[in-house]
C-alpha positions as CSV (number, residue, x, y, z in Angstrom):
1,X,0.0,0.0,0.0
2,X,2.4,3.0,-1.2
3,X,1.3,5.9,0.1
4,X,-2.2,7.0,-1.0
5,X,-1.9,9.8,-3.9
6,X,-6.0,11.2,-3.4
7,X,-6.3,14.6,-2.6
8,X,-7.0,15.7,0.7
9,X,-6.9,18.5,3.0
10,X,-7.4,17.3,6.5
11,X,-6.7,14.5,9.0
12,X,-9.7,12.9,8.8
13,X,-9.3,13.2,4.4
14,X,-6.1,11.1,5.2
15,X,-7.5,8.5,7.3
16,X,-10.7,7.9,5.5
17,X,-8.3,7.0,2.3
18,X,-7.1,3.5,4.0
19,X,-8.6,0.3,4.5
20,X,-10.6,0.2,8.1
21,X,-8.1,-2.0,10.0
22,X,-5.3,1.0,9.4
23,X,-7.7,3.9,9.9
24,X,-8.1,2.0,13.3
25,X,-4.4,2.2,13.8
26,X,-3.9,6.0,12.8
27,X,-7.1,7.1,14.7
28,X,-5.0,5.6,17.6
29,X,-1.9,6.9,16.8
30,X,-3.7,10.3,16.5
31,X,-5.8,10.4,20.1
32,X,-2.5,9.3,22.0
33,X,-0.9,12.1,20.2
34,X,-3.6,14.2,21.2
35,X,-3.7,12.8,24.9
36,X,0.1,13.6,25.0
37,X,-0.5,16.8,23.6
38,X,-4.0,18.5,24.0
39,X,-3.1,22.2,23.0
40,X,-1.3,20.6,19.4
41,X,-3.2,22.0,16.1
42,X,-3.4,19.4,13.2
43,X,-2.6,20.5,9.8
44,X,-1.4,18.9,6.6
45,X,2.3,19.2,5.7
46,X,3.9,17.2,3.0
47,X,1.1,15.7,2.4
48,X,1.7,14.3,6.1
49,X,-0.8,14.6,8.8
50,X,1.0,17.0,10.7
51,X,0.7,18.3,14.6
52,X,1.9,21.7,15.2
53,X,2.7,23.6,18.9
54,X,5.6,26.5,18.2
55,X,6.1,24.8,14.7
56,X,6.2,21.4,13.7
57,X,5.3,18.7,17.0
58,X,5.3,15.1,15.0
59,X,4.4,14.2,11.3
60,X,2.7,10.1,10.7
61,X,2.5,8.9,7.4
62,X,1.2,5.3,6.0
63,X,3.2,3.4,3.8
64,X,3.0,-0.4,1.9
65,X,4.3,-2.1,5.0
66,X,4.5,0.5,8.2
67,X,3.1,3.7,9.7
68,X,6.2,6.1,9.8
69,X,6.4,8.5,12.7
70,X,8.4,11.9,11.8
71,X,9.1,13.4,15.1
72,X,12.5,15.1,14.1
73,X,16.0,14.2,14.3
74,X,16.3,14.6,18.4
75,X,13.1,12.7,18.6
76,X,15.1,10.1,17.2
77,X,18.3,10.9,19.0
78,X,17.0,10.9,22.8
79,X,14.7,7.5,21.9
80,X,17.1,5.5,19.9
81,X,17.5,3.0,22.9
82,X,14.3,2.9,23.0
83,X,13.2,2.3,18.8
84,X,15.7,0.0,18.5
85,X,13.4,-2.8,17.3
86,X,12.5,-0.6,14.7
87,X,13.7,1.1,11.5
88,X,14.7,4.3,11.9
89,X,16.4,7.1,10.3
90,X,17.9,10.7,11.4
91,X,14.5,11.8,12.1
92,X,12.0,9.1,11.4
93,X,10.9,5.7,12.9
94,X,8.7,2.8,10.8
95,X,6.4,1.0,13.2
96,X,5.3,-2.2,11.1
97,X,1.5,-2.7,10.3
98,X,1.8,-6.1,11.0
99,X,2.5,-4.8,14.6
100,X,0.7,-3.3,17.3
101,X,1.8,0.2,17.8
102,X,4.1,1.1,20.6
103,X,1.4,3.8,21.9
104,X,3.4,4.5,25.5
105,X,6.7,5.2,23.0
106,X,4.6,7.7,21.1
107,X,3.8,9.4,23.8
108,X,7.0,9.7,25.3
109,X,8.5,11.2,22.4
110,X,5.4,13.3,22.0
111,X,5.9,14.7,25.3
112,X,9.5,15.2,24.9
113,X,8.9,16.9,21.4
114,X,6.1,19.3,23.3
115,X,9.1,20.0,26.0
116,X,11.8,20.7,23.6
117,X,9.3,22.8,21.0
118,X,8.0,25.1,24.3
119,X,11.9,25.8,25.3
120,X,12.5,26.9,22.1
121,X,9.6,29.5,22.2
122,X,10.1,30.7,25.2
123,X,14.0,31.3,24.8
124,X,13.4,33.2,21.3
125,X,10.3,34.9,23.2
126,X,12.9,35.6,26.2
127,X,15.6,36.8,23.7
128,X,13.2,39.3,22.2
């Protein structure tokens, strides 16, 4: 299943284009990241489902054979103990659909994301 080509403008757009077993899946990736993360506004970027607080949070993306989780290159960094049962890149991770999804490691590197994003605000904002 490459990544669908359809149009679409929101996060719910994105989901609805995949089979009912990954919509599942996303809609799950999505609340944790949510839970994790209640002030985060969604947008598309990249033709990613994207979640925004002071800039980019995390991007997901579906592919043939994995959801891929974009949460930036320290994202990657200060979890790579932790996704290394997984492919991963400088700033990406898959999580295979043949898996469940490691919700509690979403959510950690959500939160950390949310910590390292609202630094970075408030020093710029401080250095005003």
């Amino acid at each position: 299943m490459e990544e669908n080509k359809q149009d679409f403008t929101t996060i719910d757009e994105y989901i609805m284009l995949y089979p009912p077993e990954i919509q599942k899946k996303l809609n799950a990736l999505r609340a944790q990241i949510h839970s994790a993360a209640p002030e985060v506004t969604e947008a598309i970027s990249w033709r990613m489902p994207t979640f925004k607080l002071y800039g980019n949070l995390v991007h997901f993306a579906v592919f043939k054979n994995h959801i891929g989780l974009y949460p930036g290159e320290s994202g990657i960094r200060v979890f790579e103990d932790k996704i290394k049962d997984y492919k991963s890149s400088k700033g990406a991770v898959q999580f295979p659909l043949d898996k469940p999804l490691p919700l509690k490691l979403v959510e950690e590197i959500v939160l950390y994301r949310v910590k390292e994003n609202t630094e970075i605000a408030l020093s710029k904002k401080k250095n005003k």
